[in-house]
VOPAGU-2260 file (C-alpha; in pm, 1 decimal, decimal comma):
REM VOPAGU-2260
SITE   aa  ch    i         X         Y         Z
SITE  UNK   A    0    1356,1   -2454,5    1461,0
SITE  UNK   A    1    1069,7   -2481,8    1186,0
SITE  UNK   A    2    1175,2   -2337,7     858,1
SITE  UNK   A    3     836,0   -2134,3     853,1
SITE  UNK   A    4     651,6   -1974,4    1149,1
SITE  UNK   A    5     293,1   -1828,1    1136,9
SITE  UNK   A    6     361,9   -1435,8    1188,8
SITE  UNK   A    7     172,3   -1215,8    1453,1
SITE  UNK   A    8     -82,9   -1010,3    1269,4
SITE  UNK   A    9     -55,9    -665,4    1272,1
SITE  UNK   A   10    -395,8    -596,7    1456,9
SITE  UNK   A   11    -528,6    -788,6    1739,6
SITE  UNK   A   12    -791,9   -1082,2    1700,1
SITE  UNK   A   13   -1073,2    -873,1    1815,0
SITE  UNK   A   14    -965,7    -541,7    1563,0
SITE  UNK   A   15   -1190,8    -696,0    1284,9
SITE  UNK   A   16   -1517,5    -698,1    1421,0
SITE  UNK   A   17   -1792,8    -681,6    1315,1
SITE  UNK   A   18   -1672,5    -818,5    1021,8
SITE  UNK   A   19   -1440,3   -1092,6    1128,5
SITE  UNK   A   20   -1509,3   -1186,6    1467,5
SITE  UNK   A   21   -1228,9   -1320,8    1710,8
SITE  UNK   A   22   -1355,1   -1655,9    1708,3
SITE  UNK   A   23   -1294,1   -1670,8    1380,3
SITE  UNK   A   24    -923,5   -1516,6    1346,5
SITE  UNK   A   25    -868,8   -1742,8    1666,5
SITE  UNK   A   26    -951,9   -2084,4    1358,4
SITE  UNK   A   27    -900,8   -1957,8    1097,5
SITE  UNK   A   28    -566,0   -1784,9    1129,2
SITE  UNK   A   29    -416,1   -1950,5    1446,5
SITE  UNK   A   30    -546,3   -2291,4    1393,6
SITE  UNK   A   31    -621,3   -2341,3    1058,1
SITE  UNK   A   32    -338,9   -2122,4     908,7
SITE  UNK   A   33    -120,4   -2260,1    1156,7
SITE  UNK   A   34    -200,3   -2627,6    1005,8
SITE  UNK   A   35     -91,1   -2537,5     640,6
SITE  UNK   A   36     228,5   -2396,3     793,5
SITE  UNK   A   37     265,1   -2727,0     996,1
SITE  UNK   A   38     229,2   -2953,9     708,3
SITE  UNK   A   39     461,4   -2764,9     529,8
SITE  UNK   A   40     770,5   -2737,5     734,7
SITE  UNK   A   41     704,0   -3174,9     725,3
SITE  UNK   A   42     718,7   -3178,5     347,3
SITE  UNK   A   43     979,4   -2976,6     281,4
SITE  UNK   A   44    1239,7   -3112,4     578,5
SITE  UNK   A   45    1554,8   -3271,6     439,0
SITE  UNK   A   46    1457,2   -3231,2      78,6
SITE  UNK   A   47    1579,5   -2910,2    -159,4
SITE  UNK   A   48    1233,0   -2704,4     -79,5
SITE  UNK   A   49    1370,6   -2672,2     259,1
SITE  UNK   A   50    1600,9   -2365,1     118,7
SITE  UNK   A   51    1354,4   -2171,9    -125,2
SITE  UNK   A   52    1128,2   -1916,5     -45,4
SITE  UNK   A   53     817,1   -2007,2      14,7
SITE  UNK   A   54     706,2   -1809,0    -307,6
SITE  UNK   A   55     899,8   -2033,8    -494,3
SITE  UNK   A   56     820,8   -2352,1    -329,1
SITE  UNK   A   57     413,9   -2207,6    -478,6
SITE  UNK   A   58     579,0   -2183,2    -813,2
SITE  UNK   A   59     776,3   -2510,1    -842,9
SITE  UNK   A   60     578,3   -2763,5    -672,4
SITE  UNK   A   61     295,6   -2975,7    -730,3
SITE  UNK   A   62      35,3   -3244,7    -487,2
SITE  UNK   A   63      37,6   -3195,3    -141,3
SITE  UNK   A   64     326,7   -3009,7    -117,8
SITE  UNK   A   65     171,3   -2708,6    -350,0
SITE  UNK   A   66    -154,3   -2678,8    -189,4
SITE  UNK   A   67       3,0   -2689,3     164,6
SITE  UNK   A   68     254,5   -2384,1      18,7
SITE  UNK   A   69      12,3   -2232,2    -142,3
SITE  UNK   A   70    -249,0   -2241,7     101,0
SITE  UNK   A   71      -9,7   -2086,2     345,7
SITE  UNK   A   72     106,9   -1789,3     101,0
SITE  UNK   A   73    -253,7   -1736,3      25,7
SITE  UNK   A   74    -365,2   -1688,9     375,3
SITE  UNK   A   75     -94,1   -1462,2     520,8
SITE  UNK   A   76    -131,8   -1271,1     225,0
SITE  UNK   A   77    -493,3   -1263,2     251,8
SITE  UNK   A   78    -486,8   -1143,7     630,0
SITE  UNK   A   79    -206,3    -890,0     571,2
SITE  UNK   A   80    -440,5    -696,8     329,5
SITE  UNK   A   81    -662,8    -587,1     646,9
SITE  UNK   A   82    -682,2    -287,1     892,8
SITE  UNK   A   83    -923,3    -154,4    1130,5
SITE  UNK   A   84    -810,5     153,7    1029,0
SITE  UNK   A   85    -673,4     164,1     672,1
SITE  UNK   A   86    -758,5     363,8     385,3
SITE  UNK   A   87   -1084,5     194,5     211,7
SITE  UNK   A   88   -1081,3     275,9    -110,4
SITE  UNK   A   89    -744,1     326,4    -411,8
SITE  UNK   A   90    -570,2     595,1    -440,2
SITE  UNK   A   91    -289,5     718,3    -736,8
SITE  UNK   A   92    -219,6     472,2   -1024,3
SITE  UNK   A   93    -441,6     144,0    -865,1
SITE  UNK   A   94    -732,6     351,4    -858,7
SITE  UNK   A   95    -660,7     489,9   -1214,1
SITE  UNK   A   96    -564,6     149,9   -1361,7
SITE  UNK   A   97    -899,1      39,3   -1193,8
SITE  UNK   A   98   -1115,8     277,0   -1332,7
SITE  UNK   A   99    -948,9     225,9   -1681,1
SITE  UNK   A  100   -1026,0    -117,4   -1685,3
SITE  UNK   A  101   -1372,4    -135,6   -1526,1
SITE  UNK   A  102   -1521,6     233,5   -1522,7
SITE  UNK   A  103   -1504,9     253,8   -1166,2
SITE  UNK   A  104   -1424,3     118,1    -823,7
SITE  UNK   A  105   -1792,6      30,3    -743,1
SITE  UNK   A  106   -1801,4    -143,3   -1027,0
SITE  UNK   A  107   -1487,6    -320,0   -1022,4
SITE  UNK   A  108   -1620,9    -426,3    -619,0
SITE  UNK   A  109   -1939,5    -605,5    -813,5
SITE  UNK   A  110   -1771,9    -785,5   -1005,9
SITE  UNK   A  111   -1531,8    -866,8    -794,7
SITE  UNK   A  112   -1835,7    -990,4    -558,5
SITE  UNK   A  113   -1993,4   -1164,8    -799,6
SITE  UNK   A  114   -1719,4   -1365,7    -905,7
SITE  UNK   A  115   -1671,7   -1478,8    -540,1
SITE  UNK   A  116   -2014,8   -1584,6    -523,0
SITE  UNK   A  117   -2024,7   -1774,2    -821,6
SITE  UNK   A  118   -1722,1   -1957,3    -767,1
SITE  UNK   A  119   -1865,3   -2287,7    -721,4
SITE  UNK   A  120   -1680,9   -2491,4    -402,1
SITE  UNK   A  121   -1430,8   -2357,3    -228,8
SITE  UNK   A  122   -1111,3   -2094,3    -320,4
SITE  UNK   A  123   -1006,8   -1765,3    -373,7
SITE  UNK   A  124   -1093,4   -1438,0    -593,7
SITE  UNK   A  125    -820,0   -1257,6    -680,3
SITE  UNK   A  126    -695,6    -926,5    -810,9
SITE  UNK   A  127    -404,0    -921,4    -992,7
SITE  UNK   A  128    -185,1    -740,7   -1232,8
SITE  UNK   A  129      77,4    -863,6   -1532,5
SITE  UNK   A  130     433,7    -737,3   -1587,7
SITE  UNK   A  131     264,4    -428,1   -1759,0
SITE  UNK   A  132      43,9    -333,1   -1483,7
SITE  UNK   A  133    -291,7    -427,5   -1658,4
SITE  UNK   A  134    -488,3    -550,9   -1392,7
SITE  UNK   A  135    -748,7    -862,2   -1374,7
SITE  UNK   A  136    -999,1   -1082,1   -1170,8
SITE  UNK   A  137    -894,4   -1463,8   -1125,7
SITE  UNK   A  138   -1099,0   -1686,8    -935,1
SITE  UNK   A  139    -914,2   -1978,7    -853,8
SITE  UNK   A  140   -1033,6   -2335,7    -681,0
SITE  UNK   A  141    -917,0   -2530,6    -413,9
SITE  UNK   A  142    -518,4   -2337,8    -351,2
SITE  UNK   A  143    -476,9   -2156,9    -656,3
SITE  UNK   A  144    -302,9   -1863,4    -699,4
SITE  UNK   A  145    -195,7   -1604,9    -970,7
SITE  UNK   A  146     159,7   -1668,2    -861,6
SITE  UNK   A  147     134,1   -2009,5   -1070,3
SITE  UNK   A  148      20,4   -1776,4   -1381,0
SITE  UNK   A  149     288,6   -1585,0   -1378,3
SITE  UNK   A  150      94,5   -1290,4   -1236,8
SITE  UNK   A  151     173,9   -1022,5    -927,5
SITE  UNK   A  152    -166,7   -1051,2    -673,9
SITE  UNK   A  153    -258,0    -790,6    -509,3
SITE  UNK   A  154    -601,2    -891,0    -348,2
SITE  UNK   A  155    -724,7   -1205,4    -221,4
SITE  UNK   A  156   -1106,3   -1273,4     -91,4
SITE  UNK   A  157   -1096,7   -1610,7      62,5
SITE  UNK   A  158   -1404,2   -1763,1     -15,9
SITE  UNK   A  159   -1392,1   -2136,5     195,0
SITE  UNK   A  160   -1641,7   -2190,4     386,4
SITE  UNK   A  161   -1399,2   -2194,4     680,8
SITE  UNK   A  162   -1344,6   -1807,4     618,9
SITE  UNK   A  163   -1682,0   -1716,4     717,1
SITE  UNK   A  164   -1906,0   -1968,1     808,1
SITE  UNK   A  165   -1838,9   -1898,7    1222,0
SITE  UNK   A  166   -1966,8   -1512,5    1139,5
SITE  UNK   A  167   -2201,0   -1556,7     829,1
SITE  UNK   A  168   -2285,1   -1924,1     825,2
SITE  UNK   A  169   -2369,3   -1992,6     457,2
SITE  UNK   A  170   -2401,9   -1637,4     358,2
SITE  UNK   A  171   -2051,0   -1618,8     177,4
SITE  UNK   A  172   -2229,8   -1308,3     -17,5
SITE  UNK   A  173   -2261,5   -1120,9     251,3
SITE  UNK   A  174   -1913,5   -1191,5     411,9
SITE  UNK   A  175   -1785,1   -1059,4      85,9
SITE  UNK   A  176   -1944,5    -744,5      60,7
SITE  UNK   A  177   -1860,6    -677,2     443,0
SITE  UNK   A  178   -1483,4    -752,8     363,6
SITE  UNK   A  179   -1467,5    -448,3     188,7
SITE  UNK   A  180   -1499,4    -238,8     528,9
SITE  UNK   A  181   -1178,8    -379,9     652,9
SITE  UNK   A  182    -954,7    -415,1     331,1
SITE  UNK   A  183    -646,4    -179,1     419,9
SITE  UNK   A  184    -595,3     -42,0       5,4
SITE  UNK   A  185    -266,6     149,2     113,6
SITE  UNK   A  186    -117,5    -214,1     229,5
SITE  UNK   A  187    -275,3    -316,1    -184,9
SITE  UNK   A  188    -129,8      32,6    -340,5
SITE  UNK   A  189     199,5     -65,7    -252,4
SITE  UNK   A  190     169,5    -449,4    -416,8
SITE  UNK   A  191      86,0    -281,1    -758,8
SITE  UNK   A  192     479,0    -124,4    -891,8
């Protein structure tokens, strides 16, 4: 048995639309996803990653090895933040730590969009908080991931053109404005201790 197996998601392929059509969990998540996981489980067997987490194996590695760990953390993460049905805005100390550090949660969403658009290539936008809860946006290129700064993420756009380009084509700006409709902020709440 491989050391790491791509998980069911907790909604069904077709739960997403409009925003994230079936076709597109169907590549993205079962084939694409599935490839990261693939290559991983071949570069870790018979060597010492084969026992660590695969949190750890993101924080400790480096080449091909990182950015197939990484790149596998990043997406389940990313597609465990979304619901059909979940709550779509902060609630309790997220949404106060938000405001506190950007005013508001409409404005913290523009930058937050903005820094996904202007990230130039492909990669990820993150939220993410320190050991003292202060929270910040990191966009980060190719695999990269707060985990490798030391940082606890909480939110993840993904922002390859593979994420969207079945749906939106080249209109990554509009797939990350729409991603807001499905982000589940209850499943985000409880990332933020």
């Amino acid at each position: 048995m491989k050391k790491y197996q791509l998980p069911p998601l907790p909604y069904n392929d077709s739960d997403l639309y409009p925003v994230i059509s079936a076709e597109t969990i169907t590549f993205h998540y079962g084939k694409h996803t599935q490839g990261y996981i693939d290559k991983l489980n071949a570069l870790i067997a018979g060597t010492s990653y084969e026992a660590l987490p695969l949190e750890t194996i993101v924080k400790t590695s480096d080449g091909a090895l990182f950015n197939n760990a990484a790149q596998a953390w990043n997406h389940l993460f990313y597609f465990a933040s979304f619901s059909p049905t979940g709550h779509r805005a902060p609630r309790g100390k997220l949404a106060a730590a938000i405001d506190k550090q950007w005013g508001s949660f409409a404005r913290f969403q523009e930058l937050f969009e903005a820094e996904a658009v202007a990230l130039f290539g492909s990669g990820w936008i993150w939220l993410c908080a320190d050991n003292k809860g202060e929270l910040a946006i990191f966009p980060e290129s190719n695999a990269g991931t707060p985990l490798s700064r030391g940082l606890i993420p909480l939110l993840a756009f993904d922002v390859w053109e593979h994420a969207y380009y079945i749906d939106y084509r080249n209109r990554r700006a509009e797939h990350v404005n729409r991603l807001w409709d499905i982000i589940d902020w209850t499943v985000i709440e409880k990332r933020y201790v």
